[in-house]
N, C-alpha and C positions, 0 to 999 in steps of 0.2 A: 652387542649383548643386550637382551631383552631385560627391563627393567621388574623387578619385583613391586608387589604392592602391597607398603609397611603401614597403611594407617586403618583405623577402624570404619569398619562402615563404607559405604560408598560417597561418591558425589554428589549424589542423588539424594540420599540420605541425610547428609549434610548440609544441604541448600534446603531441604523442606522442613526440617526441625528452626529455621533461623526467622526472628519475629523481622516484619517490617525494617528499617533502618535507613540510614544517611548514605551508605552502601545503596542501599535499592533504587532512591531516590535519585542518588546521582548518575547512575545506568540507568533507569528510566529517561533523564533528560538529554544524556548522550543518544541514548536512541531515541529521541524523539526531534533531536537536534536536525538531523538526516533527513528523515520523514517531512519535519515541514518542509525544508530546502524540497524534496522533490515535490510534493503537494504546490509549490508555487506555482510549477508546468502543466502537474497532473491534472489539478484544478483549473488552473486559468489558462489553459490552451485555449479553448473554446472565445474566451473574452479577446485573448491575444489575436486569436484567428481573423474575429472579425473584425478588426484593427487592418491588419495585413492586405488582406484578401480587398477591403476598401481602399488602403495606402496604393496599391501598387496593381487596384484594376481586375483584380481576379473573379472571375466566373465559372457557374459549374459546378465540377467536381474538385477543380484545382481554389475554388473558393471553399469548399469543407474537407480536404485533408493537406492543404498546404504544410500546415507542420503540423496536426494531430499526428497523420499517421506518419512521418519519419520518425517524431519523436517513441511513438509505440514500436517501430520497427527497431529503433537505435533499444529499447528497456527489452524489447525479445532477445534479443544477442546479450544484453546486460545480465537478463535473468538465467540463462543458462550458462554463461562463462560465467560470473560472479559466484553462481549456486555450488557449481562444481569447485570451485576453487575455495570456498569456503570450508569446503568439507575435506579435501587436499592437504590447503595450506594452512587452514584455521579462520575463525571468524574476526580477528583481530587484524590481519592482511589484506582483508578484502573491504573494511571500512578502513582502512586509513588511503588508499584509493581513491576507491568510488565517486567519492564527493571533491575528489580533484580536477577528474574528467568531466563532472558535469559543472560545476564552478567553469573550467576554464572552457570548455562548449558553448557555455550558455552566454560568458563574459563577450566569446568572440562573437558569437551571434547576433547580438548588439549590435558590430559594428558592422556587419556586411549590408552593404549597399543593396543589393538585389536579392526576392526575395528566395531562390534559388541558392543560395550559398546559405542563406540565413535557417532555411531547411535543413542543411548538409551538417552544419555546427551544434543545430538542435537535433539530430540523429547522435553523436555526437555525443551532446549532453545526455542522451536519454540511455546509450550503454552504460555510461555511468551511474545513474541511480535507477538501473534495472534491477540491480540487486539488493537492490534497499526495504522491498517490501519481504520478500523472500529473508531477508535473511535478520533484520529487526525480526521479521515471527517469531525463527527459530531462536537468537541467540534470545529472545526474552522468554520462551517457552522455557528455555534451558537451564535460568534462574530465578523464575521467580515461581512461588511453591504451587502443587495445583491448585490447592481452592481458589487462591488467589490470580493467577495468568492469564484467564480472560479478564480480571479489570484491570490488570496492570498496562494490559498489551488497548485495552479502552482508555486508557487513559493517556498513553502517548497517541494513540488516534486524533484525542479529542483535542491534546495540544498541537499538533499536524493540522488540522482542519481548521484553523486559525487562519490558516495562509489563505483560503477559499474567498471568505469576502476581502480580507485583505488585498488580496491582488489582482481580485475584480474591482475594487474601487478604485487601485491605483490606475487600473486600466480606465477605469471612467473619469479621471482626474487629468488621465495625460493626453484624452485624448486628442485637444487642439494644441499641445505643445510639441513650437516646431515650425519650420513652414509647412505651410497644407497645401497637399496634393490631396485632391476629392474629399478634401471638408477634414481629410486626417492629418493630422500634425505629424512628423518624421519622426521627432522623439517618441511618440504616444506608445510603441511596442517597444522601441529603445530602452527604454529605460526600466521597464516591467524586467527586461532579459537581463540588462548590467544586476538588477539587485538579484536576479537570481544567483547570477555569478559569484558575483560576492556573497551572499550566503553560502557559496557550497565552500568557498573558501575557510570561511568562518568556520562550520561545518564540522573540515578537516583540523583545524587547528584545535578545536574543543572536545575530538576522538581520539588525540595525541594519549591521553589519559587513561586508554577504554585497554581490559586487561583481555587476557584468551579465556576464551568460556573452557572452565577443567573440566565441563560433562564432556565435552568433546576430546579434552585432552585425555581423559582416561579411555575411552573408546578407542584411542589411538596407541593404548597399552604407555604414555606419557607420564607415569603415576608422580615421579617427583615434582615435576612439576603442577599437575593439579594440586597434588598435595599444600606446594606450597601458594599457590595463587588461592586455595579453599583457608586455608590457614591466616593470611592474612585477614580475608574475610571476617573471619568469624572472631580475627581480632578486633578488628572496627568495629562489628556489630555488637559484641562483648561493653567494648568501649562506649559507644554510641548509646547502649541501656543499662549500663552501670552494673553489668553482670559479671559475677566471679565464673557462673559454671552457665554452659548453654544448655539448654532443654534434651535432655537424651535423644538417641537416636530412635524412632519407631517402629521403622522395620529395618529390615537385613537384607535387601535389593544387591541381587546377584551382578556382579559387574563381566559384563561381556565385551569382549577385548576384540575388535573387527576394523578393521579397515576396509573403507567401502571400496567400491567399484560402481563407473555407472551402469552395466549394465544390470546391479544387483536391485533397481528400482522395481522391474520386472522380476524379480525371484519369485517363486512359487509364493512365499508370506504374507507378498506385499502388492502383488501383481495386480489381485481386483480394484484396491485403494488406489493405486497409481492410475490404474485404466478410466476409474469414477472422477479422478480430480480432472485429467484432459480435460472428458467429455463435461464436467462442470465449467473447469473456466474455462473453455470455447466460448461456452456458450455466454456463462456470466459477463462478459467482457463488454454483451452489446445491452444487456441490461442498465448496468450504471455508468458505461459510458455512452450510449443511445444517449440518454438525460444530459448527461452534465456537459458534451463537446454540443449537443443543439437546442439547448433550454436557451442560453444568451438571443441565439438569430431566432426562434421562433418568438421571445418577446418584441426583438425592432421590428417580426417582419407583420406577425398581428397586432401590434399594436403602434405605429407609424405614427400617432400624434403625441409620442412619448419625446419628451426634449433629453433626456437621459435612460434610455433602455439596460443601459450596464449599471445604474446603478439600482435599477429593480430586482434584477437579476444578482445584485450580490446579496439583496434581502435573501433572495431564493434560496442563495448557495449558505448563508448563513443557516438553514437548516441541516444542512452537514455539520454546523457546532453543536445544534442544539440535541440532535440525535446523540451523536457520540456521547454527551453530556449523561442521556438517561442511558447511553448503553451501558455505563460505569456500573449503576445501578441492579442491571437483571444478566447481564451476563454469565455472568455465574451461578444464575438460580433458574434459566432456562435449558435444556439440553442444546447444542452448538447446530447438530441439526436442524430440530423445530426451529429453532430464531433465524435458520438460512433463511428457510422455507415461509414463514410467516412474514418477513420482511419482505421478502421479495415477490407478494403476490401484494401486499398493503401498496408497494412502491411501485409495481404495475395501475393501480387503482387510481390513487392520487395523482400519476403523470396523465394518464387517460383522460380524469377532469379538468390536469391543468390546460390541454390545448383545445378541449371540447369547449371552455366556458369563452364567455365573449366580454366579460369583465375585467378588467385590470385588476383590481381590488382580488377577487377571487381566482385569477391565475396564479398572483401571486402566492396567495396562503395557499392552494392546492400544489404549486412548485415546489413551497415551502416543508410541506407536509410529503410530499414524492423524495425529497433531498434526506429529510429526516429519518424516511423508512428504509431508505438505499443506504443512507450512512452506518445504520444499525447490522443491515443485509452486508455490508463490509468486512466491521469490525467479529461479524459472525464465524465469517466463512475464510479471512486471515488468522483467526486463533484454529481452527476445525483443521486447515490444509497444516498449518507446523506440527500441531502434536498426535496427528494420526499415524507419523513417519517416526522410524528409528530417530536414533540420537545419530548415529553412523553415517546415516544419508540424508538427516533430514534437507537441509539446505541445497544440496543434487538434485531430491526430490519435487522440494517447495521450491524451486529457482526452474528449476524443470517445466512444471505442469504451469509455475507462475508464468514463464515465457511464454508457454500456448498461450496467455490471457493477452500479453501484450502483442504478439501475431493477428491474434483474431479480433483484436481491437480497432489497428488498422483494418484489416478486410471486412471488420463489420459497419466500422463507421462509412467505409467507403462505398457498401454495399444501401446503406440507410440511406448515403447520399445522390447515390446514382438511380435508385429503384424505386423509393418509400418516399423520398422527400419533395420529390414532383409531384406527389398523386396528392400531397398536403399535409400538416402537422397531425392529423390521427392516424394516418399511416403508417407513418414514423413507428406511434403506441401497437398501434396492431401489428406490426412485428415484433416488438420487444416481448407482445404475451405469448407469442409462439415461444422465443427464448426462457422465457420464465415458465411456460407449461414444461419443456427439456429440460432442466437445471432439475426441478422441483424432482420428475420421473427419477433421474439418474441418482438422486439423492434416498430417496427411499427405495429403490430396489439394490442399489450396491451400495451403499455409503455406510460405514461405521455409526451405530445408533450412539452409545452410551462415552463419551469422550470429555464432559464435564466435572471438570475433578478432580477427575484422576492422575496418579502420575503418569506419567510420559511413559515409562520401561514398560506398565501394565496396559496401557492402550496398542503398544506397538508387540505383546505379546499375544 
């Protein structure tokens, strides 16, 4: 028997009228809990890799995608079974999961002796928090009001990107712990992977807590139940600022009762937006991760009288804090667009001069200064892909298109490193502008202009 709908106003209506609060906060850090856990891999594959690939003799190609690319091929499968399921079974089902499988992936992967299995468990880990980027978008799109969703969704970034020098330093700490094989210590990767483990663990045990987003629940015609998961809400937050009455509703946001389908990605409404995200994150993919899986080996390998190269490189990656830091700041006072687009030609720029200069000193700030434009270029274009999509599909959608990113991740890094990366470290750049010349095009001739702000119902209308 199809449920009636007894309360006033929508969901929508209801989360956007509701100030800041201890409510928000504590969803913000649930989801941000996730995010760093997978940012450990995301981040420090690159540092991990070259750990490995030295450990245990690797040359080549199988020296630059030993575990980049299974773990991107393991978050392709993540992002589209996780996305779909989201949208299924609820965004509450698919994080209490998630961070189980990559927890216990990543824990085993520690101990696999050879680096062939260690790959296999990190594939593994990476279905697991495939859906983490995807679906943190949507489930924060979901709650937190417009004006405010791109800094909320910047500022679990900017706590995520913590993991970055962090666990490039651990890697440059652990490197002689262990006996050494070729000057690497055994534990030196070892142990980067057990904490990863153990964080996903942690993770899961601190999302026990994390309720069903009711925009989704009432999309799914569920109204007693949003009702009463909104209800509590607005009792906290009532509570939290010492209010008798909440601030009225402001508008009257029509509640449209749909169960998706995937092939409704593709419907006549939605068709050109779906078709614009592929062809964006294809391509995006080898943008910021071009940078971030071969900035680590292009500093050992141009600058060889360096006694710790990975710990230059975590200054580098430290620009991913510093970025997200100002993104808090303009996010929501730039259109989601331009800030794609403007980042991601600044962060073309900056990588250019980091491999072009012959200075340490100034590699650094120029890596520095590339990391910080690309973490901006992130935080842009993960707020841009959640709220261009229904409420109905969006996680199908964004877990969708997200997966093409993790596909083309592996094939592009694989592609940098079989084709670009023999010919030398500009190489590498001079592809990536080809990338960022495509991104920038498909953006401006199909991509949604005006999406900062605004509700979610009115953007996907």
């Amino acid at each position: 028997m199809a449920e009636t709908k007894e309360y006033e106003g929508s969901v929508a209506d209801r989360l956007e009228r509701l100030p800041f609060s201890k409510f928000h906060r504590n969803f913000l850090l649930m989801l941000t809990s996730g995010e760093w856990a997978e940012s450990l891999m995301l981040l420090g594959n690159g540092a991990i890799l070259g750990l490995v690939a030295t450990f245990y003799g690797l040359t080549g190609a199988y020296a630059a995608y030993a575990l980049p690319a299974p773990f991107f091929i393991g978050e392709f499968f993540g992002s589209f079974i996780f996305g779909r399921l989201a949208d299924r079974r609820g965004r509450k089902m698919v994080f209490l999961y998630n961070q189980l499988i990559f927890g216990a992936g990543m824990l085993l992967a520690g101990f696999m002796p050879y680096w062939e299995l260690i790959a296999v468990f990190v594939f593994i880990g990476g279905i697991g928090v495939g859906g983490e980027f995807p679906l943190v978008d949507s489930y924060g799109t979901e709650v937190f009001k417009g004006q405010q969703r791109g800094k909320r969704l910047a500022m679990i970034y900017t706590l995520a990107v913590t993991a970055a020098p962090i666990i490039v330093y651990i890697t440059s700490i652990t490197a002689k712990v262990g006996p050494l094989t070729n000057g690497i210590g055994l534990y030196s990767f070892k142990i980067p992977l057990w904490i990863m483990g153990i964080a996903g663990f942690v993770v899961w045990a601190l999302r026990l807590r994390l309720r069903e987003s009711p925009r989704w629940l009432e999309t799914q015609g569920r109204y007693k139940e949003a009702d009463q998961i909104m209800s509590d809400i607005e009792g906290s937050v009532k509570k939290d600022h010492n209010l008798k009455e909440l601030p009225p509703l402001l508008h009257n946001t029509p509640v449209v009762e749909n169960k998706s389908r995937f092939k409704d990605i593709f419907a006549p409404d939605i068709r050109k937006t779906t078709l614009m995200m592929i062809i964006f994150m294809f391509f995006q993919s080898g943008i910021f991760y071009g940078f971030t899986t071969f900035a680590p080996g292009i500093i050992s390998s141009q600058y060889t009288h360096l006694n710790d190269p990975l710990g230059y490189a975590a200054v580098i990656f430290s620009g991913f804090l510093v970025g997200s830091i100002f993104n808090i700041f303009i996010i929501d006072k730039i259109e989601r667009r331009l800030g794609i687009i403007g980042f991601a030609i600044l962060g073309g720029v900056f990588g250019t001069l980091f491999v072009v200069v012959n200075n340490i000193f100034e590699a650094v700030g120029f890596g520095f200064m590339a990391a910080f434009s690309l973490w901006n270029f992130s935080n842009f274009y993960h707020q841009y892909n959640a709220e261009i999509f229904p409420t109905r599909l969006r996680t199908t959608a964004a877990g969708f298109v997200y997966s093409i990113s993790r596909f083309s991740t592996a094939v592009l890094v694989i592609i940098i490193a079989a084709f670009f990366k023999p010919l030398g470290n500009a190489a590498i750049f001079g592809f990536i502008w080809v990338l960022v010349a495509i991104c920038v095009a498909v953006l401006l001739v199909l991509g949604p202009s005006q999406t900062s702000g605004i509700a979610v119902e009115e953007i996907s209308n």
